[in-house]
MARDRENZA-161337 format. One line per 10 residues: their letters; for each residue z, y, x of N, C-alpha, C. Coordinates in Angstrom, 3 decimals. Layout:
<atoms>
A> Z,Y,X,Z,Y,X,Z,Y,X; ... $
</atoms>
This chain:
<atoms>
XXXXXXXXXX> -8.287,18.277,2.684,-8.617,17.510,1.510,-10.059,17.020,1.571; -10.707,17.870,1.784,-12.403,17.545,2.015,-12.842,16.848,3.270; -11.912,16.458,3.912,-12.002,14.982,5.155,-11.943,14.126,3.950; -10.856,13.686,3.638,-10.686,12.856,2.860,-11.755,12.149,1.650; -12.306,13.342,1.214,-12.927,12.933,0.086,-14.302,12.848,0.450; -15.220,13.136,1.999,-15.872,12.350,2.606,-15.716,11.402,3.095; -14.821,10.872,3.286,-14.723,9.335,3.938,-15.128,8.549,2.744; -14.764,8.857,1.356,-14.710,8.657,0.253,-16.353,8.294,-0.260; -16.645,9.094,0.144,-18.523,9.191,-0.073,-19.463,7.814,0.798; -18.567,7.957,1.870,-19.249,6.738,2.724,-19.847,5.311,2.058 $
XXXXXXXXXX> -21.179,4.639,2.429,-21.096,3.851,1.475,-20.469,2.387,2.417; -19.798,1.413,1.877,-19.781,0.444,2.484,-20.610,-0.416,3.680; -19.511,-0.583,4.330,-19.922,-0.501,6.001,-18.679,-1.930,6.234; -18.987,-2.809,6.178,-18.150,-4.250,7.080,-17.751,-3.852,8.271; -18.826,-3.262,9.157,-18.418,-2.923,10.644,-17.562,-1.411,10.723; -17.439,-1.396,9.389,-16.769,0.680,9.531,-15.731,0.509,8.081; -14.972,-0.473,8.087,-14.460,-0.049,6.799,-13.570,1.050,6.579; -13.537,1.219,5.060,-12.424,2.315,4.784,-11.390,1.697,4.394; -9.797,1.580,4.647,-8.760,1.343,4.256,-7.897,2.509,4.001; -7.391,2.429,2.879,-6.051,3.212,2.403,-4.961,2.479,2.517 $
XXXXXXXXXX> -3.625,3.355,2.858,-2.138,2.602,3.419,-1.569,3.438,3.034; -0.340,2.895,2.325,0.095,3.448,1.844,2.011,2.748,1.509; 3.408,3.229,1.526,4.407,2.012,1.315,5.262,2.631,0.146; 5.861,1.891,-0.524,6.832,2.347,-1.344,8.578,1.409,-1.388; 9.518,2.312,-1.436,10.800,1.233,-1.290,10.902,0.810,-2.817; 11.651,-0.527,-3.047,11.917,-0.781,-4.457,13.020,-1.062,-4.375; 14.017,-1.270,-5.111,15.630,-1.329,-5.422,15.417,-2.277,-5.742; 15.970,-3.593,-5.040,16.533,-4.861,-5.777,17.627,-4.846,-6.470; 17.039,-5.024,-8.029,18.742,-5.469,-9.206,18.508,-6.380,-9.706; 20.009,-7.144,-9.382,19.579,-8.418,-10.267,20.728,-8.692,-11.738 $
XXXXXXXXXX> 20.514,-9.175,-12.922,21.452,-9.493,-14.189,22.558,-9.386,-13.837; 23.242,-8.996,-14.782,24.948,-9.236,-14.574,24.687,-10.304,-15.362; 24.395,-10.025,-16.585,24.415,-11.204,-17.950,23.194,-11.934,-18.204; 22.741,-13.051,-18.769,21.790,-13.555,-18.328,21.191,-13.076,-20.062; 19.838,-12.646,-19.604,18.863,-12.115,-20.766,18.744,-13.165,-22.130; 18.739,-12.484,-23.070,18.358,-13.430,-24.391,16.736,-13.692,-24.713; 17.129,-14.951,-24.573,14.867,-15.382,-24.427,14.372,-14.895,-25.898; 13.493,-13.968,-25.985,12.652,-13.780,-26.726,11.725,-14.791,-27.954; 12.586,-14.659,-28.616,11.363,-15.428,-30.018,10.170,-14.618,-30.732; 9.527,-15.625,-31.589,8.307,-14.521,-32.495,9.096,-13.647,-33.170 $
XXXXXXXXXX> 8.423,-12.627,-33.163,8.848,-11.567,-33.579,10.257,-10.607,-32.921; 10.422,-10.703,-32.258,11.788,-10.661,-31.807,11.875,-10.607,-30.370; 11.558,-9.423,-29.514,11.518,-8.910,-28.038,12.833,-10.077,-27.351; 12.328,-10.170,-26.078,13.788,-10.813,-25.070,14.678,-8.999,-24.968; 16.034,-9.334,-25.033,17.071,-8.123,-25.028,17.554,-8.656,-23.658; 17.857,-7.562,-23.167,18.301,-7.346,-21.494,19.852,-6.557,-22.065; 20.716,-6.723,-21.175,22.110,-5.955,-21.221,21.601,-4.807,-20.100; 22.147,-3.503,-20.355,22.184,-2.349,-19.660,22.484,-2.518,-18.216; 23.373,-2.806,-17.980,24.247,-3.394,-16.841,23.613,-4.129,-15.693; 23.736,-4.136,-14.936,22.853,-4.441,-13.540,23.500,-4.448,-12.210 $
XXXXXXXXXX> 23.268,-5.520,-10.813,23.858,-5.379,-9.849,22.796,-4.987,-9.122; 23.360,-4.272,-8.123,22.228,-3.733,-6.905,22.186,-4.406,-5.931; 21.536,-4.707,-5.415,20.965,-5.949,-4.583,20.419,-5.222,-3.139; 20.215,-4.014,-3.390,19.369,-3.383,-2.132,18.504,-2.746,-1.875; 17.262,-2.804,-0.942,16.422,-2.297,-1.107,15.154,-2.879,-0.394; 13.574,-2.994,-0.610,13.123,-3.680,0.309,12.139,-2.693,-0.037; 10.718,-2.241,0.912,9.442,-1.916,1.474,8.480,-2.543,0.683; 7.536,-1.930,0.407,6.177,-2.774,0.168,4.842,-1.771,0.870; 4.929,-2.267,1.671,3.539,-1.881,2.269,2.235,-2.677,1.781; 1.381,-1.317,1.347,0.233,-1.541,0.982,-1.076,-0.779,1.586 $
XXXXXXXXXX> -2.530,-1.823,1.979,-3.365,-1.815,2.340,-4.517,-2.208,1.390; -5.507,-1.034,0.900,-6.429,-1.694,0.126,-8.173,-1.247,0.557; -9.003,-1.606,0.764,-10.277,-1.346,0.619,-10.896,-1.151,-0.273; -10.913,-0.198,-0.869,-11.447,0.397,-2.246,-12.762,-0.396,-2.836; -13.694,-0.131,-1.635,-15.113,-0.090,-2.389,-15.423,-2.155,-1.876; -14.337,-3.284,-1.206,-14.939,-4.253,-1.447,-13.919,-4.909,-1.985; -12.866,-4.102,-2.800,-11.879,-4.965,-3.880,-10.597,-5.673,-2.976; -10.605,-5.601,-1.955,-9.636,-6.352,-1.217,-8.622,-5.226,-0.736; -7.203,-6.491,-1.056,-5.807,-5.461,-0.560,-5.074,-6.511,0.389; -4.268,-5.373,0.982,-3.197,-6.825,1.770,-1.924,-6.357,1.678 $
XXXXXXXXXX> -0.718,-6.994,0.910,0.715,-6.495,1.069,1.413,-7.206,1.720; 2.578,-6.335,2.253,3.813,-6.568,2.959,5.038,-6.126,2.396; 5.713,-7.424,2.136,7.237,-6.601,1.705,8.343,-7.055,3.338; 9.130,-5.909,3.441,9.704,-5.690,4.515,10.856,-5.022,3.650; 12.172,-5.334,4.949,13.241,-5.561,4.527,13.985,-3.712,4.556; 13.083,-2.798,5.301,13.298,-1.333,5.540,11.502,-0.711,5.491; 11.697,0.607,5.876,9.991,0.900,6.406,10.736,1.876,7.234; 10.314,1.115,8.890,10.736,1.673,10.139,9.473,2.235,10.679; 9.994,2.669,12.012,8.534,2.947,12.883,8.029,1.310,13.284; 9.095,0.695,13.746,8.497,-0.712,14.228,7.681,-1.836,12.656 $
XXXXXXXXXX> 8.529,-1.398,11.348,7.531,-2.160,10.297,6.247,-1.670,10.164; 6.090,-0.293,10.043,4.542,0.719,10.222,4.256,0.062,11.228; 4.315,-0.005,12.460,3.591,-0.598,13.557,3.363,-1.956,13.497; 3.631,-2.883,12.909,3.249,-4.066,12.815,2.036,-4.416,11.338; 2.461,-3.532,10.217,1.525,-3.490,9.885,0.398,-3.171,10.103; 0.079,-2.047,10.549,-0.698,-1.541,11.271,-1.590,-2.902,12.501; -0.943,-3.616,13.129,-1.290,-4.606,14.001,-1.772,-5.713,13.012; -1.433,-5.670,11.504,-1.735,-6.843,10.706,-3.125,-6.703,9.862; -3.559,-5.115,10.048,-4.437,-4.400,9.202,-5.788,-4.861,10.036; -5.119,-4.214,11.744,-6.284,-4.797,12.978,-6.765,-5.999,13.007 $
XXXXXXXXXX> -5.688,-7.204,12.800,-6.538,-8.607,13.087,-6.752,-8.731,12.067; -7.038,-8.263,10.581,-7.297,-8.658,9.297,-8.857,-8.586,9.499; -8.911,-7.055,10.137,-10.537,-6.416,10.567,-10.900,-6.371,11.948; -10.694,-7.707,11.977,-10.971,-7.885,13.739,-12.342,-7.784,14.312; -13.450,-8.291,13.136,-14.672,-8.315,13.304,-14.901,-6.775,13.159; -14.578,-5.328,12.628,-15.244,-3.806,12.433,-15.062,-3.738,14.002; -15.894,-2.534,14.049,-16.049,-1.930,15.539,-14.954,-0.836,15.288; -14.662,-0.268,14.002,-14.023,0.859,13.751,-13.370,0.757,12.820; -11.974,0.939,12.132,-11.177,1.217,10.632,-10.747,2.127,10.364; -11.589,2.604,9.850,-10.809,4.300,8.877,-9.868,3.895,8.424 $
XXXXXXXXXX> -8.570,4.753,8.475,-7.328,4.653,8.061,-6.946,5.647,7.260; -7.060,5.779,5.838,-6.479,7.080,5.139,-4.792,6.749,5.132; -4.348,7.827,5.572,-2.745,7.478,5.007,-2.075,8.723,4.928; -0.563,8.941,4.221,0.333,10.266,4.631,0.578,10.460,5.986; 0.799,11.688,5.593,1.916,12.505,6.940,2.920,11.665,7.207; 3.870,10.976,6.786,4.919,10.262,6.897,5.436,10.352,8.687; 6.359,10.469,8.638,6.928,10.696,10.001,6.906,9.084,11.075; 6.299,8.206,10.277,6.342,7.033,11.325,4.661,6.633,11.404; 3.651,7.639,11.126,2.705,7.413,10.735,2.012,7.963,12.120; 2.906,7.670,13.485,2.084,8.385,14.703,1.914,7.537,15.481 $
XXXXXXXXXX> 1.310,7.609,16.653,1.325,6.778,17.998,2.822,6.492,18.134; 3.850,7.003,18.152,4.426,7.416,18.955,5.311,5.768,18.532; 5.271,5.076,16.968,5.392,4.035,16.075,4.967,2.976,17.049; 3.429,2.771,17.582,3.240,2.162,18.337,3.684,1.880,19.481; 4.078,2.623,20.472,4.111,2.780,21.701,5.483,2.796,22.230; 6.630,2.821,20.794,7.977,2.213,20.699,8.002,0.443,20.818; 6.879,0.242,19.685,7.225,-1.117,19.591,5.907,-2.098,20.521; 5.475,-1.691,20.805,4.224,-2.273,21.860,3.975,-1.976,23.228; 3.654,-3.135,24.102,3.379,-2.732,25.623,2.206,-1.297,25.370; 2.478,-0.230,26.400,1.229,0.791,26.536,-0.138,0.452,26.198 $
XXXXXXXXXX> -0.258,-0.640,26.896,-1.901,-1.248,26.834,-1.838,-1.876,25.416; -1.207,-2.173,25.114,-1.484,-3.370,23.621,-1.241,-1.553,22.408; -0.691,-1.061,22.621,-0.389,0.041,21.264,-1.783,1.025,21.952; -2.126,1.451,23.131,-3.793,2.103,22.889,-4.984,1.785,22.560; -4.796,0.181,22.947,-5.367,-0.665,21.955,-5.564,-0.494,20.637; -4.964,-1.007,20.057,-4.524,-0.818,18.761,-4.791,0.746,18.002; -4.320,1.917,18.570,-4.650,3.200,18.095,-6.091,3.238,17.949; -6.681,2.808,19.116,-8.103,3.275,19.718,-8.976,2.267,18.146; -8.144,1.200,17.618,-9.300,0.689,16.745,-9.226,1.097,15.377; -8.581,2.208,15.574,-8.567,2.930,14.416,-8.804,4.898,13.954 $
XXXXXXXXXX> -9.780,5.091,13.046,-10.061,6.486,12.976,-9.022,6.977,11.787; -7.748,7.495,12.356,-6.830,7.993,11.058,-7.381,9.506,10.443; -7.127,9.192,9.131,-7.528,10.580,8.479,-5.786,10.715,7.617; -5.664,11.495,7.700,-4.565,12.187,6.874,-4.936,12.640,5.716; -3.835,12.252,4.425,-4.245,13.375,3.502,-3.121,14.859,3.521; -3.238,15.615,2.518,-3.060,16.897,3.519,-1.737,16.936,2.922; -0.819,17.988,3.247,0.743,18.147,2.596,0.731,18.192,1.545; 1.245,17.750,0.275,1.431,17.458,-0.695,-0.054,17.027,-1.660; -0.890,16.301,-0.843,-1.985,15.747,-1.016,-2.428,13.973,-1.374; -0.855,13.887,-1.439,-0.697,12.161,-1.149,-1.635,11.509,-2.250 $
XXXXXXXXXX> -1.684,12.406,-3.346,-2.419,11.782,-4.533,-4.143,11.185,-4.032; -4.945,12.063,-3.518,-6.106,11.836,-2.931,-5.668,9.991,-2.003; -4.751,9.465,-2.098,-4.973,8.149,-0.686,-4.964,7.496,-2.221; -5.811,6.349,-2.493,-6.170,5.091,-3.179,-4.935,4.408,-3.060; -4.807,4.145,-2.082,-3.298,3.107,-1.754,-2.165,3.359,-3.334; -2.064,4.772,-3.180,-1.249,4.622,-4.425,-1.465,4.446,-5.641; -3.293,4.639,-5.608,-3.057,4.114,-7.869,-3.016,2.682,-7.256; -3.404,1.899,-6.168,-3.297,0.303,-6.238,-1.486,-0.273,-6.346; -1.266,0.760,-5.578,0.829,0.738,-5.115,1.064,0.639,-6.929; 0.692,2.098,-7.505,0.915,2.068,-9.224,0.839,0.725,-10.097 $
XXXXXXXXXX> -0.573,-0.079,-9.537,-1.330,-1.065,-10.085,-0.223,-2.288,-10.016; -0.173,-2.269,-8.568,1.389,-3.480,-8.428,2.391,-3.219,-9.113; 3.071,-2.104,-8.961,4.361,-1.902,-9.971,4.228,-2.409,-11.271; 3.557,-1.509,-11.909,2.907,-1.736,-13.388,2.459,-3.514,-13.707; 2.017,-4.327,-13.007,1.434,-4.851,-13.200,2.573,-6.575,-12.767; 3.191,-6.063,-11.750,3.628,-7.137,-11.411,5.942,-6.778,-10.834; 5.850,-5.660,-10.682,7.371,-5.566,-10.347,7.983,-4.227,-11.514; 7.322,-4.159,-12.507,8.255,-3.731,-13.538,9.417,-4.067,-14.334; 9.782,-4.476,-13.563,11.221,-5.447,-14.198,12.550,-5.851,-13.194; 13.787,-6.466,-12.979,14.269,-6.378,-12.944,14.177,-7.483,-11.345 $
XXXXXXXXXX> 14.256,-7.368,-10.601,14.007,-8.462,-9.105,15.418,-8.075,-8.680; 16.006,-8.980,-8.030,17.298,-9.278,-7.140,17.170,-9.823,-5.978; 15.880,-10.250,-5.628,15.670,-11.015,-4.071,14.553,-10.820,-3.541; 14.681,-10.199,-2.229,13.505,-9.561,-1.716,12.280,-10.968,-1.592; 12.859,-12.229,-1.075,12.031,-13.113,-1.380,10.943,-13.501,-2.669; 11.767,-13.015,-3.554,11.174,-13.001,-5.271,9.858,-12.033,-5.288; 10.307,-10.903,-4.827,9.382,-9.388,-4.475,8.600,-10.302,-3.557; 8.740,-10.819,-2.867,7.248,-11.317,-1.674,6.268,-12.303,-2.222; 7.248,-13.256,-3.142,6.124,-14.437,-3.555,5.671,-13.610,-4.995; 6.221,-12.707,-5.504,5.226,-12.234,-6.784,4.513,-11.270,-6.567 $
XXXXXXXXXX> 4.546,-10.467,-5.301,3.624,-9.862,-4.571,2.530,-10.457,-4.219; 2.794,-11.801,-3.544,1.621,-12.484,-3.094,0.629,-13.028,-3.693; 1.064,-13.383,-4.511,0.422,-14.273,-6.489,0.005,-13.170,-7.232; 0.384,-11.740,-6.859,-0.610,-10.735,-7.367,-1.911,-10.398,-6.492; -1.255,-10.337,-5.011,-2.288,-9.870,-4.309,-3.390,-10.995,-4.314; -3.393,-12.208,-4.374,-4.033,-13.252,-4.369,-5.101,-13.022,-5.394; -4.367,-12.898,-6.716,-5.250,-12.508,-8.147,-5.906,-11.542,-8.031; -5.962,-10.287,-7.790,-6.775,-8.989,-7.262,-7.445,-9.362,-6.775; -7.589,-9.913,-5.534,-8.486,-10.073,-4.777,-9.441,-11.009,-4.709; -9.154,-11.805,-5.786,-10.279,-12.959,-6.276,-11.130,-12.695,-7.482 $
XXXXXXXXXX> -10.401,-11.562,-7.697,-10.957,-10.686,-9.061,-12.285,-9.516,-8.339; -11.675,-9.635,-6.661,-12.483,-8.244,-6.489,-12.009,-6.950,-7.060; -11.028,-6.381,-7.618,-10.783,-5.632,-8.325,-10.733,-4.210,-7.455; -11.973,-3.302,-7.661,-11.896,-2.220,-6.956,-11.477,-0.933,-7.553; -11.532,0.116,-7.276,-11.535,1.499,-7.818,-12.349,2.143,-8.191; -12.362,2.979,-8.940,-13.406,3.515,-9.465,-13.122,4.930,-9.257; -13.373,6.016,-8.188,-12.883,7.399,-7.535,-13.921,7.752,-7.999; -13.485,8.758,-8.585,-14.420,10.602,-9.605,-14.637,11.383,-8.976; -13.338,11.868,-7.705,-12.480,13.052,-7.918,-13.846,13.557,-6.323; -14.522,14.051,-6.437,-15.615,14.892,-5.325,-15.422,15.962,-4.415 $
XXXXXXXXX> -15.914,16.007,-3.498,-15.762,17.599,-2.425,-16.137,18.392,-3.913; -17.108,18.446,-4.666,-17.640,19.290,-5.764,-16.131,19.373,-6.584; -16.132,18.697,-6.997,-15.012,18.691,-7.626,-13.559,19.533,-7.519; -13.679,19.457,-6.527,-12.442,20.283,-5.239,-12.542,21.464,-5.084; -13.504,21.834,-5.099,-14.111,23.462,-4.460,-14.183,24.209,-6.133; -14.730,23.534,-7.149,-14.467,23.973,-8.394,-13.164,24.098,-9.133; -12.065,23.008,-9.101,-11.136,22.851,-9.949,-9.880,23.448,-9.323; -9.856,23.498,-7.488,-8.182,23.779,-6.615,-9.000,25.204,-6.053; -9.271,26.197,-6.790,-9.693,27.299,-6.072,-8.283,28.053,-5.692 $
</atoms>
């Protein structure tokens, strides 16, 4: 836990950034019945009833301390989608010498992701430009990625989507808005903090 929450301390570094990663699946449902539009006074009413549509990925990447995120919606979260994100995170930060990577344990969260879906030389590549930190077993709360993952839900896919395409362009028109906003985090939670409160 206290890796983590030093990387945390670091102050902003262009050539050393910190990124949190982090993915969540969402269930595409779309109407059976088509919703009643909402007047003054008077909420839009939805029917109970719903078709399932599926399921799609949202991979998320955010830099805490300079407000910038980058999402991906994907149609599963494989070892080969982790690995391409991962390759999308690299040329995003092509100019750092180094990218801290906070992320879970997650079982596709290894080399091994890479080196399935990439020539040898192109996936040690790729590993080598990155310093992964783990957060610890049942520690997931400490990675940023997820109050931003929270931030999207809440903010932009609380409701009812049927097409993973729909999920990508209102993903994108969020991530766009965030990030012109700068909208960063504001982390409390301290090594002090840690050593006092999880004795």
């Amino acid at each position: 836990m206290e890796s983590v929450l030093d990387v945390y301390r670091r102050p902003y570094d262009a050539m050393f950034p910190v990124v949190c990663m982090d993915e969540s699946p969402r269930q595409l449902i779309d109407e059976v019945k088509t919703p009643i539009a909402g007047v003054p006074g008077r909420p839009a009413r939805y029917d109970y009833e719903y078709k399932r549509r599926g399921v799609c990925n949202v991979f998320m990447a955010n830099e805490p301390l300079a407000g910038k995120r980058m999402v991906k919606v994907t149609e599963r979260r494989a070892k080969r989608d982790w690995a391409f994100f991962i390759a999308e995170i690299a040329e995003r930060y092509r100019a750092a010498e180094k990218i801290t990577l906070v992320m879970d344990n997650l079982n596709t969260h290894k080399p091994g992701s890479l080196y399935e879906t990439f020539a040898p030389e192109q996936a040690k590549k790729l590993w080598d430009r990155f310093e992964f930190v783990y957060t610890p077993k049942h520690g997931s709360w400490l990675n940023m990625a997820e109050i931003e993952l929270n931030v999207l839900i809440g903010q932009c896919l609380n409701r009812r989507i049927g097409e993973m395409a729909t999920v990508s362009a209102e993903v994108e028109a969020w991530q766009n808005h965030r990030n012109t906003k700068n909208a960063t985090i504001n982390w409390q939670f301290t090594t002090r903090d840690a050593r006092i409160k999880l004795r």
